[in-house]
N, C-alpha and C positions, 0 to 999 in steps of 0.2 A: 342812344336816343330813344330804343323803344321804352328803357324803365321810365321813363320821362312821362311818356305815353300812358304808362299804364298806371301812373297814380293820377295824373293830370291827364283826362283823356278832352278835356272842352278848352284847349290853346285854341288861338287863332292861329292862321295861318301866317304872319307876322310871327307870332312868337313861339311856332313849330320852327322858321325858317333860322329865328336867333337862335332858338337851343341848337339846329344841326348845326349851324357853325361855329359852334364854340369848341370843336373837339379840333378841326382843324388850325384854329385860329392858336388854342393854346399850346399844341404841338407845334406850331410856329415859334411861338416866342418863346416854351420850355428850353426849347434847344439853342437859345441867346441869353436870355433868363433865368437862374432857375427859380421858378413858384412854386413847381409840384415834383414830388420827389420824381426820378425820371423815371424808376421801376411804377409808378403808379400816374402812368401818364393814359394808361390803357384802362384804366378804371375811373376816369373823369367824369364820367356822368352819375356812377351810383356813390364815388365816395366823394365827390364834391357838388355837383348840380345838385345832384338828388337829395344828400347832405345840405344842403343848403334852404332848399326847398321845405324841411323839415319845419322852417318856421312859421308857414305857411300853413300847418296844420294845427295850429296854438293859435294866431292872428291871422285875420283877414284885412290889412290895411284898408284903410277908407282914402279916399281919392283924396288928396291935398294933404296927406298925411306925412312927414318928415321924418328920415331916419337919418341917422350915424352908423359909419358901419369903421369901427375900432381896430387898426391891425387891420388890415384888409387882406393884404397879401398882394396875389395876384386877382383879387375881386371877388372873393367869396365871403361870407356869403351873398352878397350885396348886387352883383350882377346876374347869377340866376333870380332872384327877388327881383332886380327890377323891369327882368321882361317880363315874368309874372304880374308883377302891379305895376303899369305905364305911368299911372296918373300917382303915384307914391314917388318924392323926390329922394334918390338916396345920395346921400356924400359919403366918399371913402376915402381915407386918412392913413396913411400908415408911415412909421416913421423912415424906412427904406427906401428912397427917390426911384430907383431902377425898378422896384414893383410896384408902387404908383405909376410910372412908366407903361409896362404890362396891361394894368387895369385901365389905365384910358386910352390907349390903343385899341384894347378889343372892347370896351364902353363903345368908342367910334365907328369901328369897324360894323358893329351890326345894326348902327345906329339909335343908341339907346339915347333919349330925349333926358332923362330924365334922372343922370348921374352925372356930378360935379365930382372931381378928386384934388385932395390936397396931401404934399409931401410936407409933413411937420409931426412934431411929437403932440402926445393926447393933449397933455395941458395948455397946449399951446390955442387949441380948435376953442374958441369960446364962444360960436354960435350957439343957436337953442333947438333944439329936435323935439319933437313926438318922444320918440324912442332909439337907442343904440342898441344898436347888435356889434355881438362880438363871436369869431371862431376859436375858444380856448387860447388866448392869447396869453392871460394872466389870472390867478386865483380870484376868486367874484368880488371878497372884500377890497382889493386892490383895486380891480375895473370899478367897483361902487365910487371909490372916494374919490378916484378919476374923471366919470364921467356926471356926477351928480349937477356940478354947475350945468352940463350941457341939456339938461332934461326939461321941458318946456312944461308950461303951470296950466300951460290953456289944454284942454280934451275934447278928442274925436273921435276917438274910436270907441271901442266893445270894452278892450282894456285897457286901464288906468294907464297911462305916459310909463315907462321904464325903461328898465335893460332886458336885452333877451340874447341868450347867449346858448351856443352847439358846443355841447359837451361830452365826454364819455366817461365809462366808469363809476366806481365807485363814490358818488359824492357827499352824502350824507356827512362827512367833516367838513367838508368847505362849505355846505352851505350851514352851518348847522348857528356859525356866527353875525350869521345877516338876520336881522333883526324885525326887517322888513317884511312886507306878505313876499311868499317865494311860492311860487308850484313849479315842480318838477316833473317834465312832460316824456314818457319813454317813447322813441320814436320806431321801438319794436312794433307798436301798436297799430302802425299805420304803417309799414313797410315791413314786408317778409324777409330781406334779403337777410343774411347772417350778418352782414356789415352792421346793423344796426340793434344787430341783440346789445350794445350795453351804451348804444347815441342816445344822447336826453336832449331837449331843451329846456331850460332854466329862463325864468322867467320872474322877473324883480321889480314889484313895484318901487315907484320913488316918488313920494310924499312933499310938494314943494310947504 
């Protein structure tokens, strides 16, 4: 919890009390569930809160601002996000019912307002969002063609409606075919730890 602390040090006290219990809550359901490998159940806050959090330092959602969050898993990145931004609606989707499961269980448990989840495949979501996030589910051109119908025309924020997506590694091929504006954000930059010497966020406009 204190890396938590020490990139975000102005939480409320509301969403100090959600991040401490996320460590508890998903060591609960790891051990019913699994979402997070069980060797890296002890590393929950710097390789997934914090990792999640990452988007956070690319975008500052504006209040009534709508996301997707693709492949959700057990609610990353989309449930650290949403106790960061209250007043941002996020929906999490992921094709696996038993971690949809996981993710609105601890959604409820800390009482987040402000997260809707659905069990179904992407194509299937034909709402409109702001923007979709994604945690490395599938190569960018494949999320592009996916979630392109879901990206909404209307703008509110700082940046253009898109996709934004947590990634590692070397990407320079996978993005090199999006044709789209792309920036590529290294999240070394803003986090010391060695976990994040090669985390990017990716970052894709989409042009209605």
């Amino acid at each position: 919890m204190d890396i938590i602390l020490k990139y975000f040090p102005d939480l409320t006290d509301t969403q100090k009390e959600q991040f401490a219990a996320l460590y508890d809550l998903y060591t609960d359901w790891n051990s019913k569930i699994n979402v997070i490998s069980r060797k890296d159940i002890t590393n929950l806050y710097e390789h997934h809160v914090l990792h999640s959090l990452g988007i956070a330092k690319v975008i500052q959602f504006k209040p009534g601002t709508s996301v997707m969050d693709l492949g959700t898993g057990g609610g990353f990145p989309s449930i650290p996000l949403a106790i960061l931004f209250p007043d941002t609606k996020f929906h999490l989707v992921d094709s696996i019912g038993k971690k949809v499961r996981v993710a609105t269980e601890i959604a409820n448990a800390i009482g987040l307002k402000n997260v809707t989840t659905r069990h179904c495949r992407a194509e299937e979501e034909k709402q409109l969002f702001d923007f979709v996030v994604s945690r490395a589910v599938m190569p960018l051109t494949d999320l592009l063609k996916i979630i392109r119908k879901n990206i909404s025309s209307e703008q509110h924020n700082a940046l253009p409606n898109g996709l934004i997506c947590l990634k590692g590694g070397e990407l320079d091929r996978e993005v090199m075919p999006v044709k789209h504006q792309t920036i590529v954000t290294d999240l070394k930059d803003f986090f010391s730890e060695e976990f994040f010497e090669t985390k990017k966020v990716v970052y894709v406009t989409i042009n209605k």
